[in-house]
N, C-alpha and C positions, 0 to 999 in steps of 0.2 A: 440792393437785396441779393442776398447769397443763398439758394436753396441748396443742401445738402441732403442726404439719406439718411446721415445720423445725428441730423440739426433739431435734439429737441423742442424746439419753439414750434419751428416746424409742423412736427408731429400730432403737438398740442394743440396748434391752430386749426390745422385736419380734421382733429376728434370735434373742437368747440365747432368748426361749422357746420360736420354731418349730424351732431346732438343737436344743434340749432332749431330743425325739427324735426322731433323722433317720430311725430306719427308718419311723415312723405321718406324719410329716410330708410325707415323698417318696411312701407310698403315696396318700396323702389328693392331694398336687400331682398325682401322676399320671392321678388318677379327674379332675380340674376336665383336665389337660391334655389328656388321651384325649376326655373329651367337647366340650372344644369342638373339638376336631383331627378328631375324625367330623361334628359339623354343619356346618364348612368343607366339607371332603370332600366330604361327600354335596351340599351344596346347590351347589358349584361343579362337581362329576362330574356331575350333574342337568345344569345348564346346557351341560356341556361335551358329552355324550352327544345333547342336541337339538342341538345345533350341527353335531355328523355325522351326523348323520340328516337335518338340514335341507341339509344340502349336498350331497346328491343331488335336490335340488329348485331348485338357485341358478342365477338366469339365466330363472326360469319365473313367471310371474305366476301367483300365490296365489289369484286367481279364473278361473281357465282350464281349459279340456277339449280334445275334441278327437271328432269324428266320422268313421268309417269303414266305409262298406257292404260288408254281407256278402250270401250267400243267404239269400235267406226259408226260414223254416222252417216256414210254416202256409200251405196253398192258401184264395188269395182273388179273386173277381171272375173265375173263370175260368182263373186262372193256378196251373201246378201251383207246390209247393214246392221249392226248390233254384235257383228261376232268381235271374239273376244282375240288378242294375239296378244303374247310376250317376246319381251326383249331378253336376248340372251350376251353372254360373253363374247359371241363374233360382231355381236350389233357394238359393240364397246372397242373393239378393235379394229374394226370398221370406222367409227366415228375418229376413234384418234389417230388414220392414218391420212384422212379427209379433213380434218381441221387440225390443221398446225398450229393455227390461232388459238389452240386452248390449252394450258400450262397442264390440268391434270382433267380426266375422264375417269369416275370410282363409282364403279359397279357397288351395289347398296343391298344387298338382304333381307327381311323381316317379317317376321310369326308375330300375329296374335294372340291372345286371349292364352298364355303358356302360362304355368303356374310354378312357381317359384317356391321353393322349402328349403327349411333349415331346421329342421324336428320337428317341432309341433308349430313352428311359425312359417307363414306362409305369406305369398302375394303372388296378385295376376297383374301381369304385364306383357309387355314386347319382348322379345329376342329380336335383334338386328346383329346381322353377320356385317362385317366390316372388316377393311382394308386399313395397312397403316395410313396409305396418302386419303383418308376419311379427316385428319385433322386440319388438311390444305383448305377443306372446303367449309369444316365448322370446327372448331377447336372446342371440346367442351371444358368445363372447369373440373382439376384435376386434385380434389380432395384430398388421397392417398392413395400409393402403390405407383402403375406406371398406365402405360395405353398399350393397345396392339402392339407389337411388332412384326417384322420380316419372317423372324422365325417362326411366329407364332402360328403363320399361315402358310408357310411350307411343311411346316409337320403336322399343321392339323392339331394344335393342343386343347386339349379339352380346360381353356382359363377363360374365365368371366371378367369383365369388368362392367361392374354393377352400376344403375344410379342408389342416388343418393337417398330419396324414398326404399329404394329395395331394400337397402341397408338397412335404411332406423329398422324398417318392419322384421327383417330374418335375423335382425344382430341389435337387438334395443339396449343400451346399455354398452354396446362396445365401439368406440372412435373409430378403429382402425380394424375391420376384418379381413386387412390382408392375409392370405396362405391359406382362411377359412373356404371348408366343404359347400358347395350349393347343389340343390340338385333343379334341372330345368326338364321338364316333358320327360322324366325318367330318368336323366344322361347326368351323372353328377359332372362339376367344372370345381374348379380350384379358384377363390376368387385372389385377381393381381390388382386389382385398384378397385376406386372409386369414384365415381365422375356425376354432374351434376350438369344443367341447362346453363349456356351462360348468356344466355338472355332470358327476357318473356316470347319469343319469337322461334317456331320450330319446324320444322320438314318431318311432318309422317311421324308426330307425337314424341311426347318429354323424356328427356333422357334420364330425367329424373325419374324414371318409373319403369325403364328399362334394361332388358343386361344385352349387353355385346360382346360377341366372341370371335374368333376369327373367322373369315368369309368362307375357307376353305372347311373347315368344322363345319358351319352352320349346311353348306353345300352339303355333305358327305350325310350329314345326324339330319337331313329333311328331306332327302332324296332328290333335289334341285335339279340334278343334272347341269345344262348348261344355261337357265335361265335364271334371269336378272329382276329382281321386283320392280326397282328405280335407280334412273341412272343422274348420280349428280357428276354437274362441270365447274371448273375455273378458268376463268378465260388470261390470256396474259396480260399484262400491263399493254395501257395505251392499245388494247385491245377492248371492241364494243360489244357484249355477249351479245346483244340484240339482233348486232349484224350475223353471228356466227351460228346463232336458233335455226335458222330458215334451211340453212344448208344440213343440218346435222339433220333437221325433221325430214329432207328428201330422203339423206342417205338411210336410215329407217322406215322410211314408206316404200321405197324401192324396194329394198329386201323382203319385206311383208306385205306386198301385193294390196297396199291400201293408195286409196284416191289422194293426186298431190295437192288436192283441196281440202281435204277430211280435218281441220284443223282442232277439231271434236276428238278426232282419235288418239290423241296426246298432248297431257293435260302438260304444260311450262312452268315453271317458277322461275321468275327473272328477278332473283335479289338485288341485280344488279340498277335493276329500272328503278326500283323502289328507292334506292340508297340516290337516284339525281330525283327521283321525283322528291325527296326530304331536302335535299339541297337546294333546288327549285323554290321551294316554297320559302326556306327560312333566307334565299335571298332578295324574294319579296316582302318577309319579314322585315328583312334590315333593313331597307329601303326605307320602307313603312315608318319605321323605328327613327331614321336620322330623318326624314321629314318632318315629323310630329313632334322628336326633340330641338331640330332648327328651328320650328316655327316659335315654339316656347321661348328658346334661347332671343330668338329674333325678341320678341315681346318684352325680354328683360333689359335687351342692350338699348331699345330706345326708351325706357323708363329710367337707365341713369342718362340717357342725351337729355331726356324732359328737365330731370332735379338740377343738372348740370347747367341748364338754359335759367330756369327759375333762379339756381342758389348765384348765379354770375348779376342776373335783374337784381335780385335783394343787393348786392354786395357793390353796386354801381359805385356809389359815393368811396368806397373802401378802396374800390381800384381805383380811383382818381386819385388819391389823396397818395398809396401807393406810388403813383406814376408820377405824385409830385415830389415826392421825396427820394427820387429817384431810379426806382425797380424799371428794370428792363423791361421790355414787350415776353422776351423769353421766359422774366422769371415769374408773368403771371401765367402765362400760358402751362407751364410746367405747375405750379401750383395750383391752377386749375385740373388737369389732369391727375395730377395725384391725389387730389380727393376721390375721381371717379374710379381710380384703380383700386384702393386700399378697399371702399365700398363691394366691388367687384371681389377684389381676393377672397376679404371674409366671408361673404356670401356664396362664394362659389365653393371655397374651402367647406363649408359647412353643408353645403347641396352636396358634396361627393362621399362628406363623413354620411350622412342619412342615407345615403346610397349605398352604400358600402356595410351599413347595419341589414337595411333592409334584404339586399342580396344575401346577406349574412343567413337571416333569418332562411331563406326562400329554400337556399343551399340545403342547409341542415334539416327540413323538412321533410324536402325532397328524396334525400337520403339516406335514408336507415342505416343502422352499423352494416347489415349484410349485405349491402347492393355490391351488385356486381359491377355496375361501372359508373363512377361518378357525373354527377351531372353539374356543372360549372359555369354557378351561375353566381360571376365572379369578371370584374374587367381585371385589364392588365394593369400595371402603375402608369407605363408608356400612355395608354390611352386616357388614364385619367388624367393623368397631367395635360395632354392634349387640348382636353375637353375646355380645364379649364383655362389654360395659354389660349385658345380660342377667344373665350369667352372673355379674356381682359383685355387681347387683342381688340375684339370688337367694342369692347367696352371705352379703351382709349378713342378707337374711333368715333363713334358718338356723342363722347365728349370732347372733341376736336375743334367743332363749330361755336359751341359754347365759347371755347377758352377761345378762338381767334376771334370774336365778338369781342371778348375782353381786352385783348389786347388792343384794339382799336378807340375802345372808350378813351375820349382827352379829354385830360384831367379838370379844364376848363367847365366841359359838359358834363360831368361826373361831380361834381363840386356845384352845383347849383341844380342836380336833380334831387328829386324828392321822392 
């Protein structure tokens, strides 16, 4: 006996003994189908689950914070608790001469409750004065026109860039209000772009609802002098902002005569802690994820060893008779195994197509035409080939023992069982 790949006889012997019995055959297909169609599942729902969870952080660099003075809450040097201190432009030069470890330090501006006009059309929002290096630390989404520049804030120009709510409401009807008049707390600006949140995720409210002009304007047209409302940072690569907090909070307590425990007196935002605590969790996810789809997988490889052990018992007298007309030990062993494979492939082929709809689904749900950053919930080809080269790996293996059982049947004892 000569087993080939492309020996139809072969082939057709295959199909007749997995049909032999379709109800143990289809349960057996469906234990390899269900387990690879759950380790799909899970490890591309794994992926696709950090993907909206990371998309309330898009637009924000992965190493950034952000600083905001409160009242002190411990009396120090003379001063009761409760009073109130700001930060100014030397506390910002101060910080970046003292932490080298942080790529940029952006002093942050911003007015409430201002009222916005364009004729008879209006809105209340924020004004935030801003810096160009403002987009190091959140980049927003840039609809039309441009963002700050350099110049903008050495000459002090009176140009807005609006969000995107500001817009619809003073400009309904028009795409693009570049060059158009706005007037903000009396002071007309000229608006140069327009810009939008580009997350769900914000520092000190949406930009979608506020206009920004240059830091140096906002200073001059609010009378600011040398104070800072909030100060955001970026830390440098392979730098830990966590480590670099504690130092920058002395060099500010020092200057303002506040207790070096007052941890109350200045409120942090560590984006950065959040972005490993999301990481953290979705590698316990995954974890989660390949256990729960192994254990499955495990469940279906020994349901083709079971059929494998059974369909070798039924087929006793077949491989004696076989083994006396010549066939090799090798060529039942191989023809035993290629049942459990072919079994395996279509089954598993068909566990990563259902896979692959359902992500399908999960994707486009997930996702509306406007989302700002996709979430991908979606394996790679690499991985699903993996999954299922895995799984007919194991699959041979467990039908290993069956087929050397077989080949040991002589022909003698095979030919007088029943």
């Amino acid at each position: 006996m000569k087993l080939g790949i492309f020996d139809l006889d072969n082939w057709r012997e295959i199909g007749a003994t997995l049909s032999r019995n379709k109800t143990r055959t289809f349960l057996t297909g469906f234990g390899i189908f269900w387990g690879v169609a759950m380790l799909a599942l899970l490890m591309g729902g794994a992926k696709g689950g950090e993907g909206l969870l990371k998309r309330n952080f898009a637009g924000f660099a992965t190493n950034s914070g952000a600083m905001i003075p409160n009242r002190t809450t411990i009396p120090y040097h003379g001063y009761q608790k409760g009073r109130r201190w700001n930060m100014d432009i030397t506390d910002v030069k101060a910080i970046r001469d003292a932490c080298p470890e942080l790529k940029e330090v952006i002093p942050t501006f911003q007015k409430w409750g201002v009222s916005f006009k364009n004729g008879k059309n209006s809105f209340s929002g924020q004004i935030i004065g801003a810096e160009p290096n403002y987009t190091v630390m959140l980049e927003p989404k840039l609809y039309s026109g441009r963002f700050i520049n350099d110049a903008d804030v050495a000459s002090e120009r009176r140009i807005a860039i609006i969000g995107k709510k500001v817009s619809a409401q003073l400009f309904p009807g028009i795409e693009d209000p570049t060059g158009k008049i706005i007037e903000a707390d009396g002071s007309a600006y000229s608006v140069a772009g327009v810009i939008g949140d580009a997350s769900e995720m914000s520092i000190n409210g949406s930009l979608d609802e506020s206009v920004m002009i240059p830091a140096s304007t906002f200073r001059r047209a609010n009378g600011y002098g040398d104070n800072v409302d909030f100060i955001m940072m970026v830390a440098k690569d392979n730098e830990k902002l966590s480590d670099i907090i504690p130092k920058m909070r002395r060099v500010l307590y020092r200057r303002h005569n506040i207790h070096p425990t007052d941890d109350g007196a200045l409120w942090v935002i560590n984006i950065a802690e959040n972005f490993e605590q999301v990481d953290n969790l979705f590698t316990g996810v995954d974890l989660l994820a390949l256990f729960i789809g192994f254990s499955t997988l495990l469940a279906g490889v020994i349901g083709i060893g079971n059929i494998m052990w059974v369909i070798v018992k039924e087929r006793t007298q077949e491989i004696g008779i076989r083994r006396a007309i010549g066939a090799k030990p090798r060529d039942i062993i191989v023809q035993v195994l290629c049942e459990g494979t072919v079994l395996t492939l279509i089954s598993g082929l068909a566990g990563l197509s259902f896979a692959a709809l359902i992500l399908g689904i999960m994707q486009y749900a997930t996702n509306p035409p406007d989302s700002i950053m996709t979430a991908q919930f979606q394996m790679s080809f690499s991985a699903a080939i993996s999954i299922l080269g895995l799984f007919v790996i194991l699959g041979i293996l467990a039908g290993l023992i069956p087929s050397l059982k077989a080949m040991r049947i002589k022909p003698i004892e095979a030919l007088n069982s029943k």
